[in-house]
Backbone as JSON, one array per atom type, in Angstrom:
{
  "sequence": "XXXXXXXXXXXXXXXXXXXXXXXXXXXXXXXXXXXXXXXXXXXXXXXXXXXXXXXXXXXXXXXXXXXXXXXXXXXXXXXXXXXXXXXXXXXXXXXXXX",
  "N": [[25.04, -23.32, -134.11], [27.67, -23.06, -131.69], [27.25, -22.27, -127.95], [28.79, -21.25, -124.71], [28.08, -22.01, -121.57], [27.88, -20.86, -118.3], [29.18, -22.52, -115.29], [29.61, -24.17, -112.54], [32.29, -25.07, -110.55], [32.7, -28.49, -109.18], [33.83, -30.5, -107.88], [37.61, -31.62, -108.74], [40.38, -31.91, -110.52], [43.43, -31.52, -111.48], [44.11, -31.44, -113.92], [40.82, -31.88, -115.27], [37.52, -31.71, -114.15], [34.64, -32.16, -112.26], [31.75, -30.43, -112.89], [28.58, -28.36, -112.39], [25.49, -27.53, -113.57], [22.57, -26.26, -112.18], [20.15, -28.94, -112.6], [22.14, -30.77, -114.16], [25.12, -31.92, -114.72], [28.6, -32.44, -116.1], [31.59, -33.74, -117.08], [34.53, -31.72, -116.87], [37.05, -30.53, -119.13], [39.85, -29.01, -118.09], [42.63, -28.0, -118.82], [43.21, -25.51, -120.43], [42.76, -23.5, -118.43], [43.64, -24.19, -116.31], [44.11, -25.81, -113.04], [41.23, -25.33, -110.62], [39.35, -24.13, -108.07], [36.64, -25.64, -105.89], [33.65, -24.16, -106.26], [33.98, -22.35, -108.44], [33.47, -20.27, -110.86], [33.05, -21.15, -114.39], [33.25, -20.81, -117.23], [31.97, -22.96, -120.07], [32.68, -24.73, -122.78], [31.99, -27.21, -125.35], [32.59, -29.09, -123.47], [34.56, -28.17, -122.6], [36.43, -25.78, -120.32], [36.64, -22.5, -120.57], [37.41, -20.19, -119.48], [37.74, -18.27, -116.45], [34.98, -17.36, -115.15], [33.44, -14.18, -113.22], [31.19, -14.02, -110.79], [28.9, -11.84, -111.38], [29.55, -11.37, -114.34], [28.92, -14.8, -114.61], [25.92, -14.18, -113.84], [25.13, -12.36, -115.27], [25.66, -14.29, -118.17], [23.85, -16.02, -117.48], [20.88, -15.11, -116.85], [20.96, -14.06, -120.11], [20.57, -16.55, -121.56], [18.49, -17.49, -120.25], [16.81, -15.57, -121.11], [16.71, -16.33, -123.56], [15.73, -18.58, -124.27], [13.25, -18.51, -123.01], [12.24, -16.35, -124.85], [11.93, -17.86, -126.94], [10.21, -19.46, -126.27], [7.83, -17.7, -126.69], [7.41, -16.31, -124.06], [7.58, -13.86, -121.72], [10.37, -11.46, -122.01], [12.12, -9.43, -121.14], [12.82, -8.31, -118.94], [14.96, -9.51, -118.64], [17.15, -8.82, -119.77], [17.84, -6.07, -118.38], [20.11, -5.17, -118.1], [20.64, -3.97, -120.79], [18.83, -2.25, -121.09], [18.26, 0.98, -121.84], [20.53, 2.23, -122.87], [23.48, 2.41, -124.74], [24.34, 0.25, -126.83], [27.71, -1.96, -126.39], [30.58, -2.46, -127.61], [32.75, -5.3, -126.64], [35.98, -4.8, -124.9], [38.09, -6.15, -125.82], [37.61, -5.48, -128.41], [37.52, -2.76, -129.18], [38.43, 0.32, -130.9], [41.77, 0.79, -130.26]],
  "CA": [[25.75, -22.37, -133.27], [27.47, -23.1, -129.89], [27.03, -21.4, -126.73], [29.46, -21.41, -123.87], [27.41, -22.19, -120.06], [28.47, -20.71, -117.05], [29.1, -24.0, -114.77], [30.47, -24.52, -110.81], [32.93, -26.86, -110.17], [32.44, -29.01, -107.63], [35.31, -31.06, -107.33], [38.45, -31.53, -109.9], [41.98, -32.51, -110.28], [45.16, -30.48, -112.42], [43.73, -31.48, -115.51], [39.97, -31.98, -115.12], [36.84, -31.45, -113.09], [33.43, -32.13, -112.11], [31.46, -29.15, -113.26], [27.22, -28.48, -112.06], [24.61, -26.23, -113.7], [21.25, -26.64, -112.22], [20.45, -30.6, -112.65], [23.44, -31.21, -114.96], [26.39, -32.31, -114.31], [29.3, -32.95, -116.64], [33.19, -33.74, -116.6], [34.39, -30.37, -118.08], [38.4, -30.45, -118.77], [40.47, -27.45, -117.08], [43.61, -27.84, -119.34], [42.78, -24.36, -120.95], [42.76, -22.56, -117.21], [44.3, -25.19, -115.01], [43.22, -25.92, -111.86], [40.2, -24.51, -110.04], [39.02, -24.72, -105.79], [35.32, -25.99, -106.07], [32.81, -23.0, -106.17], [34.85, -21.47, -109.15], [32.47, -20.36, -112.25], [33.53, -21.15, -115.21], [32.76, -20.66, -119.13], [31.81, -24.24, -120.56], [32.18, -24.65, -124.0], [32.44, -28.42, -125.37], [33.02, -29.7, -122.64], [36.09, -27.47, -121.97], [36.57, -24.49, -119.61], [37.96, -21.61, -121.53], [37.96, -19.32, -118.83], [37.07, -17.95, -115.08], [33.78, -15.94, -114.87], [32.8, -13.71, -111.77], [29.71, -14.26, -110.19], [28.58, -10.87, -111.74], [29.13, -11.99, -115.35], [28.13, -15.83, -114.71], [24.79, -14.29, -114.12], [24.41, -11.85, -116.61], [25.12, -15.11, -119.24], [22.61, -17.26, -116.94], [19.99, -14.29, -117.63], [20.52, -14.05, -121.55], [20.35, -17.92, -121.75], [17.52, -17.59, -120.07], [16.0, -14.66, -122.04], [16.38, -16.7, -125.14], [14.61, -19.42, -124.15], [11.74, -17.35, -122.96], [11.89, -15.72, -126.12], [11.81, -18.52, -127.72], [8.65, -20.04, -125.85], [6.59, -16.82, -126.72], [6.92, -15.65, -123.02], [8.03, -12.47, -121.45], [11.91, -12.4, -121.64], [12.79, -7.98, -121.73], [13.48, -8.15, -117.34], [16.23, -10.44, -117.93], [17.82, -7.79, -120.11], [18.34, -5.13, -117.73], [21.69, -4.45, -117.94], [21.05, -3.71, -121.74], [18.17, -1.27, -121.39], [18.39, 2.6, -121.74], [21.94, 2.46, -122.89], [23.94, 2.52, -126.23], [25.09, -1.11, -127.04], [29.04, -1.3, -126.29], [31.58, -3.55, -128.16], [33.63, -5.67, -125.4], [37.23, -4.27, -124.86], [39.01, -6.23, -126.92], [37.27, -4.72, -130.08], [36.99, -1.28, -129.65], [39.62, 0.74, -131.53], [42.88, 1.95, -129.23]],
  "C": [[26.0, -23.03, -131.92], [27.32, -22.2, -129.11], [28.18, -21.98, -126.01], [28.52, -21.12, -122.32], [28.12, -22.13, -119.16], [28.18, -22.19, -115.87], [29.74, -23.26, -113.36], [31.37, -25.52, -110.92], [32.78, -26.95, -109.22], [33.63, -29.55, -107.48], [36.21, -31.24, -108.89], [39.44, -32.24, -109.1], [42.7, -31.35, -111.26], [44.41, -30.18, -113.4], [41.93, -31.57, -115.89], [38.64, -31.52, -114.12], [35.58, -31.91, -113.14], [32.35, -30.83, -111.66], [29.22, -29.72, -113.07], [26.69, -27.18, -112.74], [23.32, -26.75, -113.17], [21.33, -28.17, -112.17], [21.38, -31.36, -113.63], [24.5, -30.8, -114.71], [27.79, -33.06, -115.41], [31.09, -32.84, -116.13], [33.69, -33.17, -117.82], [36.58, -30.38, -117.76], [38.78, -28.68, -118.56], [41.93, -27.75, -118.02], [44.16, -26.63, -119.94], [42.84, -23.4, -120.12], [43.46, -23.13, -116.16], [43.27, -25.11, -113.76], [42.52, -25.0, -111.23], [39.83, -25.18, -108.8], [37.46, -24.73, -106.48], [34.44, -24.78, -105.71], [32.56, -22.08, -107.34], [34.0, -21.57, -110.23], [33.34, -20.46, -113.3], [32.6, -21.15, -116.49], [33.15, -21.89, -119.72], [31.78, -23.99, -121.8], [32.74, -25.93, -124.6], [33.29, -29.17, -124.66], [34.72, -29.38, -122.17], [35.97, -26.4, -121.25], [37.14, -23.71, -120.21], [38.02, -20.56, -121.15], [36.9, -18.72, -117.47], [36.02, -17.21, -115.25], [33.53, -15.77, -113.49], [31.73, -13.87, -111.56], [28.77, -13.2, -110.88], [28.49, -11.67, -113.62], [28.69, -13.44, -115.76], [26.77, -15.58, -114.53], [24.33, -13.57, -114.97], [24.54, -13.16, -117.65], [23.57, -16.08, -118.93], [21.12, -16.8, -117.58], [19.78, -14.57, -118.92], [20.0, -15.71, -121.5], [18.99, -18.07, -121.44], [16.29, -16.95, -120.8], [15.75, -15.06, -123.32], [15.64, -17.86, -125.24], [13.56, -19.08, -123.77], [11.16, -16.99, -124.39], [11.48, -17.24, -126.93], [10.31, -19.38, -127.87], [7.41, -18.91, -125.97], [6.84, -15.92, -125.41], [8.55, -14.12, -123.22], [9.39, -12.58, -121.2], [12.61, -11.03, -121.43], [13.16, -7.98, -119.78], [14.46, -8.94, -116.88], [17.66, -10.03, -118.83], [18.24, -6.56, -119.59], [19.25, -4.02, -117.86], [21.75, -3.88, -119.29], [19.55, -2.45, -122.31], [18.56, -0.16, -121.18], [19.98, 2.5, -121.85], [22.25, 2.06, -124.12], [25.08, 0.64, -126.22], [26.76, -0.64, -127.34], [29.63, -3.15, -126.97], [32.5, -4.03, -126.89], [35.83, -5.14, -125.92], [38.01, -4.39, -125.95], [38.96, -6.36, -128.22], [37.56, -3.89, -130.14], [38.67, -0.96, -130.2], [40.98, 0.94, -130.25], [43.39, 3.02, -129.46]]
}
């Protein structure tokens, strides 16, 4: 299975960029969103950008990512779910019926 990692760019060009999570650093192409101003979160997925995230949903993925590696190490991982306690699990928009 892949995952897609919320990233920063730091610096870029038209077609490319230099993208930071934490101590990694890769050169993540932007051909898929075009150009981005350095700060700009983005959704990494093989080494491609495949689209802008807000600061709001770059950290809810940062969270799960994080919650599954928790989980995964045994430790405590249910306070990095928050946003998905006491509430009825929702299909994202462009499922639900119209």
């Amino acid at each position: 299975m892949c995952l897609g990692i919320p990233m920063t760019v730091l610096t870029g060009s038209d077609s490319c960029a230099l993208c930071g999570r934490g101590e990694e650093f890769r050169q993540v192409s932007l051909m898929l969103i075009g150009p981005q101003p350095a700060g700009t979160k983005v959704l990494v997925h093989i080494d491609t950008a495949v689209r802008v995230l807000d600061e709001e949903e770059a950290g809810q993925i940062d969270r799960a990512l994080e919650g599954l590696a928790a989980a995964l190490d045994g430790r405590a991982f249910e306070h990095l779910f928050q946003d998905l306690i006491d509430r009825e699990p929702e299909l994202p928009a462009h499922l639900r019926d119209q």
